[in-house]
N, C-alpha and C positions, 0 to 999 in steps of 0.2 A: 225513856232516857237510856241512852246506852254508855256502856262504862270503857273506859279505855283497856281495849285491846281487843274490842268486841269488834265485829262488822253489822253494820246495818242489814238488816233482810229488804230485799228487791222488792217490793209491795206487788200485791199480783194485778193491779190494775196496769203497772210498769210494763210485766211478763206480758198480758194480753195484747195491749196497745203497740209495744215493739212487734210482736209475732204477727199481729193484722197488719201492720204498715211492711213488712218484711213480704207478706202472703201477696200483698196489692203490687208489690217490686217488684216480684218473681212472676208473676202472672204480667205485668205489666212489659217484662225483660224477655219472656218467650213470646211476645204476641208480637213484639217488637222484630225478636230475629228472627220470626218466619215473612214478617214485613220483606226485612232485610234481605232472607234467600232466598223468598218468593217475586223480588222485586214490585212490591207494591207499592200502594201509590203515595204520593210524598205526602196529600194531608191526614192521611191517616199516618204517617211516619212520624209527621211535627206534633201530630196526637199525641201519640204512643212517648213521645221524645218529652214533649212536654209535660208529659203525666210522672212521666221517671224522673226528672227534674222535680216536679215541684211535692213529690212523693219523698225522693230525698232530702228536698231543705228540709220540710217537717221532722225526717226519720234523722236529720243529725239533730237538728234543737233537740231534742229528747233524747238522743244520744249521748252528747253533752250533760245533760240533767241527770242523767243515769249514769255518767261515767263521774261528775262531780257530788254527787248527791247519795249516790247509792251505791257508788264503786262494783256498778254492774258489768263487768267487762262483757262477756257475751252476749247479754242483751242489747248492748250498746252498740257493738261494732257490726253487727250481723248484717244488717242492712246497707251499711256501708262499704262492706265487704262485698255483699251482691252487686249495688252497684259499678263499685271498682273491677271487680271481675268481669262485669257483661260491658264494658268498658272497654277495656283491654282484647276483649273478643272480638270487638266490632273495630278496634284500631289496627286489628293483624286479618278483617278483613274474614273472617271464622263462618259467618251466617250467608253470606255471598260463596264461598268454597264450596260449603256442607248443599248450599240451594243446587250449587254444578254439578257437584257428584251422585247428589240423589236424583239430578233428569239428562245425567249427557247419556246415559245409554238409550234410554224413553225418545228422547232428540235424534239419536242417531240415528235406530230402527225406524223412528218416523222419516227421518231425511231420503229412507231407500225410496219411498214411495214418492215422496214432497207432495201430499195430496194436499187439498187446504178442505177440510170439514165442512168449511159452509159456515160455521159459525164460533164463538170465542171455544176454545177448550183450555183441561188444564196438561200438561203435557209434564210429567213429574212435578216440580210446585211451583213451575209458571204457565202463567196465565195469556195463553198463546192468542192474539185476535186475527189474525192471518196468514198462511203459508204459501208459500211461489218460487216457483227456477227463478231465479236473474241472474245474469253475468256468469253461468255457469256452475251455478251454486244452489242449494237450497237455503231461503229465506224463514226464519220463524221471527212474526213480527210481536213483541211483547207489547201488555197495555204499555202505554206509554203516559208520560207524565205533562208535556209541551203540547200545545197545541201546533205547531208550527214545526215539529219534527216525530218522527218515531224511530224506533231502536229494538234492537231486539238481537238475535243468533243467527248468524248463516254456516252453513255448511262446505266446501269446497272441498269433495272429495279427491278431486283429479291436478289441479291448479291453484293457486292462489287466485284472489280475488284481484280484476282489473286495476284499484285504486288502493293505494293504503294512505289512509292517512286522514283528517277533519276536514268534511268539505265546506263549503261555500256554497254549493244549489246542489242537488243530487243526492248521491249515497256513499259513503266512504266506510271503509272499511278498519279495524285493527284487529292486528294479530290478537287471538285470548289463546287457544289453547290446542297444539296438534293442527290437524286441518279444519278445525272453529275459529271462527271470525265473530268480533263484534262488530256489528252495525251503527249509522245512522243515517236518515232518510231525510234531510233538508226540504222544506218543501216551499 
């Protein structure tokens, strides 16, 4: 029984259980944003997405209990904070920038040659399944997610690309970034 003006102590089964569901977040938040920069593939994303979702309903119910019950503030909010912040990372777009900047040079130097390997590679942290000239450019064709189209990086060192813009049958092209193009290949 505690006396007024006491605080309750955070019982350590509290400590453990926030710190593992915290540990599952953050493991769960990085495997997510190398998804993300790595552009991997959506059902392992809706995995990953799913698991962070229902990883945090549980990590606030207890939160809650720990923030009414035991007036644990940092045990309570830590998780919630993870998520809020890997949140915010992926809404300003963070895991898809950091994936460009750690392969556009890996890209480039590849685009001198535009050889294609012969088979899937990883080319800084995507995951390239074919390389090709078209339209004046080099092509890196990334896994793709549709059955019914692919996408990937082109290069156009000298000119833009013939088309810009979402096609209808064929390949179109957008501006991303310098003389990179993103693709997509309608089929």
């Amino acid at each position: 029984m505690s006396t007024p003006g006491t605080t309750r102590r955070t019982p350590s089964w509290f400590v453990l259980w926030m710190g593992l569901l915290t540990a599952l977040i953050v493991l769960c938040c990085l495997a997510l944003f190398w998804q993300l920069a790595a552009e991997g593939t959506f059902p392992v994303q809706v995995v990953l997405w799913s698991a962070i979702g229902i990883l945090g309903a549980v990590a606030l119910l207890f939160a809650l209990l720990g923030l009414f019950r035991y007036r644990s503030f940092f045990y309570s909010l830590i998780a919630p904070l993870v998520i809020g912040i890997f949140v915010a990372l992926v809404w300003y777009d963070v895991p898809e920038t950091t994936g460009w900047k750690l392969s556009r040079n890996i890209l480039q130097n590849q685009a001198a040659d535009c050889a294609n390997p012969g088979n899937r590679t990883r080319l800084g942290v995507y995951t390239i399944t074919y390389i090709t000239r078209r339209d004046g450019g080099c092509l890196f064709y990334t896994q793709g997610e549709e059955s019914n189209s692919a996408k990937g990086f082109a290069y156009f060192p000298d000119t833009a690309p013939p088309y810009l813009g979402t096609p209808t049958s064929g390949i179109g092209y957008e501006t991303f970034q310098g003389n990179w193009y993103r693709f997509t290949e309608e089929s």
